[in-house]
N, C-alpha and C positions, 0 to 999 in steps of 0.2 A: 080357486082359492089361493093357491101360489103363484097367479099373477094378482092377484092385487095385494100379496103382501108382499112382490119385488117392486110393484108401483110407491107401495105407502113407506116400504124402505127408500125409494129413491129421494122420494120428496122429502123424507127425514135428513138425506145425506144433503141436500141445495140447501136447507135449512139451516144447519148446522155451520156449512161452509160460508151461509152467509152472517147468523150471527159471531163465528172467528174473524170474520173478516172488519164488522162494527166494532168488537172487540179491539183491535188494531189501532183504527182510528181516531176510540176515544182516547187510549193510551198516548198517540203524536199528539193530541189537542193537549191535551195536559201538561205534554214536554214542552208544546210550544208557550203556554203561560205562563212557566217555570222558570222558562229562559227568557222573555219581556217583563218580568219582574226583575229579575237577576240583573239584566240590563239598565233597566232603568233605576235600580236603584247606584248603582253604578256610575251614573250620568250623574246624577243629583249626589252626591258626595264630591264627584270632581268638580262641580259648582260651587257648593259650598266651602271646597277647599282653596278656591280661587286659579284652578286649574285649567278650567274654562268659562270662558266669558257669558254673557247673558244672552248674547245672540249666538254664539258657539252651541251653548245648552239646547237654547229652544231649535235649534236648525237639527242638531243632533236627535232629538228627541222627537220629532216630525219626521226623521228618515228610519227613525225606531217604529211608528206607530204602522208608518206605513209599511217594514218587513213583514211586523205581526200579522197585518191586517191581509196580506196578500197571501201568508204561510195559510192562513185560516180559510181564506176563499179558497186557497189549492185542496185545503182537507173535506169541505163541503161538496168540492168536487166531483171529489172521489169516491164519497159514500152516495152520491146518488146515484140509484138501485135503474140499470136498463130493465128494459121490457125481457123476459127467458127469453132465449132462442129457442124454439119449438124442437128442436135436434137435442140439446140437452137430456131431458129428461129421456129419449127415447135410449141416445149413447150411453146415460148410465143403465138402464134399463137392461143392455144387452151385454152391458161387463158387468150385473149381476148375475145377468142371466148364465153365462157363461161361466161364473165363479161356481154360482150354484151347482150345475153342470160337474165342472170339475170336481166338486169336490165331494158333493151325496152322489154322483153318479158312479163315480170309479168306484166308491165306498161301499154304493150297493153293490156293485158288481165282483168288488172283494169279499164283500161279506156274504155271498154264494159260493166265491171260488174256496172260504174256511170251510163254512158248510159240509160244501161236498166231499172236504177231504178229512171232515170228521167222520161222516157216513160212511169213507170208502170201506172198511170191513165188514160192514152189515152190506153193503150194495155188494161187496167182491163176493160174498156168500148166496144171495140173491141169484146172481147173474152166476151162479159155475152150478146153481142146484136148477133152476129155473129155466135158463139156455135159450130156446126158442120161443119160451114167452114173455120173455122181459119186453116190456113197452120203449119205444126208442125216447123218452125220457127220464126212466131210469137209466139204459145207456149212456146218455148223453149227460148226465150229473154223475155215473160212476166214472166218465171216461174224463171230467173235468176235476174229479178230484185226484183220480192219477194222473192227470196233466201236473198237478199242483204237487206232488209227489215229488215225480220227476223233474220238475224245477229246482227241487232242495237236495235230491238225491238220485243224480242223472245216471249215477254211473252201474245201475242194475238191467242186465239184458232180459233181465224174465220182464219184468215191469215193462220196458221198452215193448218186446212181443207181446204181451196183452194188448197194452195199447195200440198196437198194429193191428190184434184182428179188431179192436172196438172201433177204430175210424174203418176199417174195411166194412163193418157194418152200417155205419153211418152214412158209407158210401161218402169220404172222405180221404179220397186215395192219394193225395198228392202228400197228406199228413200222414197217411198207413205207409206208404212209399219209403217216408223219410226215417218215420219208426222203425221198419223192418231195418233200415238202413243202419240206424244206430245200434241195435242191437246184436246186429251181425260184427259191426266195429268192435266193443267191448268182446265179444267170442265167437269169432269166427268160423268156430268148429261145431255148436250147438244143432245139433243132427233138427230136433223139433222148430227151430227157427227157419232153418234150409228148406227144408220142405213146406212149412206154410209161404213164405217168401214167393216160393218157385210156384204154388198152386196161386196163391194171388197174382203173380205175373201171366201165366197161363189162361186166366178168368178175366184180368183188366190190362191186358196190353197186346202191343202189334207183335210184328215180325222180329223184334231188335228185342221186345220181352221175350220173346217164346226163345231167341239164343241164350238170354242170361239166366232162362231158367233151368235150361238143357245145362249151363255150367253149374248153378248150382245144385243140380242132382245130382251130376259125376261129381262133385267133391261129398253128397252124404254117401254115395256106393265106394268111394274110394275109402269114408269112414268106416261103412257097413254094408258089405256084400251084399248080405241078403236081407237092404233092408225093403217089405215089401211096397211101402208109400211109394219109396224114391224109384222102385224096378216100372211098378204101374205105372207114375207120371213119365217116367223115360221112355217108355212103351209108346205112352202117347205123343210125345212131343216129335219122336221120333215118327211116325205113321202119319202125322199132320204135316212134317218137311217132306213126307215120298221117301223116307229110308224105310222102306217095309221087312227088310231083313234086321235090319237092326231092332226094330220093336219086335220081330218075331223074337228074336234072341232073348229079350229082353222079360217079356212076356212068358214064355217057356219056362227060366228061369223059375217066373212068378211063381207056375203053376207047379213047378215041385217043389215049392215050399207053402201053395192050398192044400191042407187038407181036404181028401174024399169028401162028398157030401154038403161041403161050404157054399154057401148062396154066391160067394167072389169066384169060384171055380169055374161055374158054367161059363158067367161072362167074360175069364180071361179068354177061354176056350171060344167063345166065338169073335174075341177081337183077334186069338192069333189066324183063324178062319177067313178073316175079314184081308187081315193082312196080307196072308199068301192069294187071296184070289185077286188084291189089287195087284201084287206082285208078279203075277202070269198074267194078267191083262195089260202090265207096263212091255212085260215081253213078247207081245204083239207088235211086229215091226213091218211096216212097210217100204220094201226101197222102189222109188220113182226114178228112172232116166228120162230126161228128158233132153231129145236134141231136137236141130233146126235145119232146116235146108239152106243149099250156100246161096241157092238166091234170095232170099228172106234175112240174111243176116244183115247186109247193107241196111237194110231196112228198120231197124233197131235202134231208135233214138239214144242216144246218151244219155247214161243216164236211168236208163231205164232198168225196173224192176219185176224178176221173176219169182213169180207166189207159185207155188205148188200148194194143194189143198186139195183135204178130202171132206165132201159132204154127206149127208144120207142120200140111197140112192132113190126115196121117195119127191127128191124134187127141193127136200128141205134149204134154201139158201145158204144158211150160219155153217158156216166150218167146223169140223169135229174135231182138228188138226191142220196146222197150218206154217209152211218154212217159208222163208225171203230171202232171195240172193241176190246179189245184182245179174242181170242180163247178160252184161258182157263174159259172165262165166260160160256162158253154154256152147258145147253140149254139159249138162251138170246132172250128178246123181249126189240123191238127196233122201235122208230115210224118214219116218213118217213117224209118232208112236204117242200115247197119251201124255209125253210131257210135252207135246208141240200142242194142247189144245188151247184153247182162246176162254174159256168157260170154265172152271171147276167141275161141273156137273153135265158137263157135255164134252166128253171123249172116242175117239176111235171105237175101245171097247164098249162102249153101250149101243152102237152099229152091229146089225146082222149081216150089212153088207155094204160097204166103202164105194162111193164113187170121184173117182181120181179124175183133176182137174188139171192144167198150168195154163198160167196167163203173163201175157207179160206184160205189163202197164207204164208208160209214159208218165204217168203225173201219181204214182208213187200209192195206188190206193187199188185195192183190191175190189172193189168193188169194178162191176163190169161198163166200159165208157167208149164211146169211138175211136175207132184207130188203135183198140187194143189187138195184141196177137195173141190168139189162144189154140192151144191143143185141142183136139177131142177125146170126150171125155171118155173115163171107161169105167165101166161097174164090176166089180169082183166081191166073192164073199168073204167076209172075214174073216182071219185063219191068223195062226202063230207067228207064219209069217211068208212074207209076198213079196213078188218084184213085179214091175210095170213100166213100160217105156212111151211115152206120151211123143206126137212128132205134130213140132208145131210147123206149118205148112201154108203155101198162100194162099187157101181156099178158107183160112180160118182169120183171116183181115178183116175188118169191120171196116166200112165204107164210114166217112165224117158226113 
């Protein structure tokens, strides 16, 4: 239905341009009679007045007829109507199309963004009584009438943090990002902003999020000691970088400002548990020496690299821990310990029993190839802490 009435408007518009245009031409035809009267009376008076002769007149009046008469062919000219060009009708067609467009479409899209920002205190009442069951279309119309808000009246930090956690629901984090951003601008100090901030960073970001959220908790405990959000996530953020002492700290803290009996109590209790026992399993150290015999050292490409590494001593391949030195250091001691592992989830400490390797590799890859030099290997049980001397020697050559 609204294309054939941009159709039937367009052919309204060729219409119209072509009867303004008829219009035109009868007006020149008229001027041009107006002015070969005018003329010719003119002629015939300087006749009659003996101004001009009788062949003067008629020579005159022959080069008159013929102006007219050529004026007139050039005006018939012009009003005959070409065949349309087929492109016509379609290029108005699509500058209405497009007018249309602009103008009910932004119109409509305005007249949802009043909408919603009529509703927004019935939707704001909704959405803080309701919480977990609001439909992400009511969301998504309360969070567009506070967009609409905040357009006329930017400079409110609350309004900005709601609207942070509503894109954070909508799982629109580049716009929840930029919110929390503005709203920390306007108050910097706003303890409840800090800590949503930092738990969204901690939820939706890397390694460069989990720093800027660790900042923004030191500045709410720098606000409020014991405040407990900010002690918990510091706990955590801390325990997720391997500072186990500092979450233990942190954590402690927590628990003597739990209340006995609190369902949060048990679990701080066994994250600071969790802590100290990664804490005595990073203190788990192993030291490796490893030397060479002086006739083997010539032997030693340049260049070359010495892996020390420990595997399971069931045969397992993957390293549970693993250093790289260059070669030309040896004889070298080197210590061993869960932050050398290759894995998250595969560590020294989750070993009952270590078996200690060194190799030294030519072409930079640990993995086992000809012509590499290796120790022999040894098994020892896992303990606090170990030393081991590996000797690499020529019977441990691999023929090419």
């Amino acid at each position: 239905l609204t294309l054939a009435a941009l159709v039937i408007l367009a052919v309204i518009v060729v219409l119209l341009a072509r009867l303004f245009q008829r219009k035109q031409d009868i007006r020149r035809d008229a001027e041009n009679q107006q002015w070969y009267q005018q003329r010719l009376r003119e002629l015939e008076d300087d006749n009659d007045n003996g101004r001009l002769s009788a062949e003067e007149y008629q020579q005159a009046k022959v080069e008159l007829d013929k102006t007219y008469v050529t004026d007139s062919r050039n005006i018939e000219d012009e009003v005959r109507w070409l065949p349309a060009k087929p492109w016509l009708p379609m290029l108005l067609l699509v500058v209405i199309s497009v007018g249309f467009y602009a103008g009910f479409g932004s119109w409509s899209l305005q007249r949802q963004a009043d909408q919603a920002l009529q509703q927004l205190p019935e939707l704001g009442k909704t959405v803080l009584q309701e919480q977990q069951q609001v439909d992400a279309e009511t969301l998504s119309t309360f969070a567009l009438g506070l967009r609409q808000k905040l357009q006329r009246q930017g400079d409110d930090p609350i309004a900005w943090w709601i609207y942070a956690g509503l894109m954070t629901d909508l799982q629109q984090f580049d716009q929840a990002n930029n919110a929390f951003e503005r709203s920390l601008k306007l108050d910097p100090d706003r303890v409840g902003t800090l800590i949503s901030y930092a738990r969204f960073l901690l939820q939706n970001g890397g390694a460069d999020a989990n720093q800027k959220a660790a900042q923004l908790l030191a500045r709410v405990l720098r606000l409020e000691p014991s405040n407990i959000d900010a002690l918990s996530l510091s706990g955590f953020v801390a325990f997720e970088n391997g500072n186990y002492q500092q979450a233990i700290n942190a954590w402690q803290q927590l628990l003597q400002l739990t209340p006995d009996g609190a369902a949060r109590r048990s679990a701080v209790e066994q994250a600071i548990a969790d802590a100290e026992q990664r804490m005595q399993q990073d203190a788990q150290q192993l030291t490796v020496t490893v030397e060479v015999s002086e006739s083997l050292r010539d032997q030693i490409p340049a260049g070359a690299t010495l892996f020390v590494y420990v595997t399971a001593a069931d045969g397992a391949p993957m390293p549970a821990a693993v250093k790289r030195v260059p070669a030309s250091s040896l004889p070298v001691t080197v210590t061993l310990s869960n932050r050398d592992s290759m894995l998250p989830d595969y560590r020294m400490s989750s070993l009952s029993q270590w078996k200690v390797q060194a190799r030294v590799s030519a072409d930079d890859k640990i993995d086992a190839a000809a012509g590499d030099l290796n120790a022999e290997a040894k098994v020892i049980k896992a303990k606090e802490s170990a030393t081991v001397t590996l000797q690499l020697s020529e019977q441990t050559v691999q023929e090419k």
